[in-house]
Legacy VTK file of the C-alpha trace (Angstrom):
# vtk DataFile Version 3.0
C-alpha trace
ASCII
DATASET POLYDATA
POINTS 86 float
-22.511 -20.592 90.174
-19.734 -22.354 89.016
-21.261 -25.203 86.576
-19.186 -27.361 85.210
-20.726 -28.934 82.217
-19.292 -31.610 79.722
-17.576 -30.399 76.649
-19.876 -31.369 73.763
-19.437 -34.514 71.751
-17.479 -33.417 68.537
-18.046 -36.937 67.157
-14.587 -37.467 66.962
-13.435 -40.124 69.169
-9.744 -41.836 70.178
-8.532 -42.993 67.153
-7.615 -46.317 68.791
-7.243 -49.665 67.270
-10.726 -51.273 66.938
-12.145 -48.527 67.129
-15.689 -47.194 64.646
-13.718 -44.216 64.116
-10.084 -45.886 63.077
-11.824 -47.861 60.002
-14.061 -44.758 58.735
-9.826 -43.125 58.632
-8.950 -46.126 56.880
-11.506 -46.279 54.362
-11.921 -42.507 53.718
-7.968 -42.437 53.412
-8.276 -45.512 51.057
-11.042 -43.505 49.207
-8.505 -40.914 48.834
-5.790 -42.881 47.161
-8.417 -44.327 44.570
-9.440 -41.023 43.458
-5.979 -39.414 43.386
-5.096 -42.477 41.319
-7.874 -42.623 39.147
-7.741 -38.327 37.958
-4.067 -38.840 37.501
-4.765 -41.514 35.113
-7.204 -39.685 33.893
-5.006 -37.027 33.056
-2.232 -38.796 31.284
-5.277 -40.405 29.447
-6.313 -37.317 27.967
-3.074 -35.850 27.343
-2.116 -38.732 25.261
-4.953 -38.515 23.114
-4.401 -34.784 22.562
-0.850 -35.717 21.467
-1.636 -37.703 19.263
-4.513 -35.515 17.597
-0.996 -33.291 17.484
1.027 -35.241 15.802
2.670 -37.526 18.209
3.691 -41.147 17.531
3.520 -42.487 20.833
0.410 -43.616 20.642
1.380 -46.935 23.183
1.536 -44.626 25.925
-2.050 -43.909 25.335
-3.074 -47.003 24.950
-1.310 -48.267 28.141
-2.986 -44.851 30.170
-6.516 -45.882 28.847
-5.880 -49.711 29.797
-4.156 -48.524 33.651
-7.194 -45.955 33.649
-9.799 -48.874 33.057
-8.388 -51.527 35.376
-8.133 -48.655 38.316
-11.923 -47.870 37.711
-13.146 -51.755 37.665
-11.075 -52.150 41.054
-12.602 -49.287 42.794
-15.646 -49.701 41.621
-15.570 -53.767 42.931
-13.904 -52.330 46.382
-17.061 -50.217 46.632
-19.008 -52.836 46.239
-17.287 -55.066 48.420
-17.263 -52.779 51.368
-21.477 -52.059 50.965
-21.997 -55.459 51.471
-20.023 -56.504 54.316
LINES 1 87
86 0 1 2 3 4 5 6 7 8 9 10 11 12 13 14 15 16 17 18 19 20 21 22 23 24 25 26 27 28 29 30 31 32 33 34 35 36 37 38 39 40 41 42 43 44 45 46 47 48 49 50 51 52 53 54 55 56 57 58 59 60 61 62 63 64 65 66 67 68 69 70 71 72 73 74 75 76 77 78 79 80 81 82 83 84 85
């Protein structure tokens, strides 16, 4: 009694060009970089302003992490969007 049966579907197919599988990789990896991007913004955001409630005069380099911060979340937000309606 020596039954072969098929190894079970993992989901995970070849990662081959054209492939369902090879743009969910490209998107999720995409969706990886926009986050890592966006909370280290977010960071230098909110260091700068607790600088400055410290004391610090460079309050430019807040102002430039806020602006950076901003234009990050309006481009994810519009690649989001994008990608739901195609």
């Amino acid at each position: 009694m020596d039954e072969r049966q098929p190894a079970a579907d993992s989901g995970l197919g070849d990662l081959e060009p054209g492939t369902a599988q090879r743009a969910q990789l490209r998107t999720r990896l995409a969706d990886i970089a926009w986050t890592a991007l966006c909370v280290v913004l977010a960071l230098w955001a909110v260091w700068s302003v607790v600088d400055l409630a410290r004391g610090a005069t460079a309050w430019v380099y807040s102002a430039v992490a806020w602006v950076l911060l901003a234009a990050a979340l309006v481009l994810r937000t519009r690649a989001m969007r994008r990608r739901t309606s195609l």
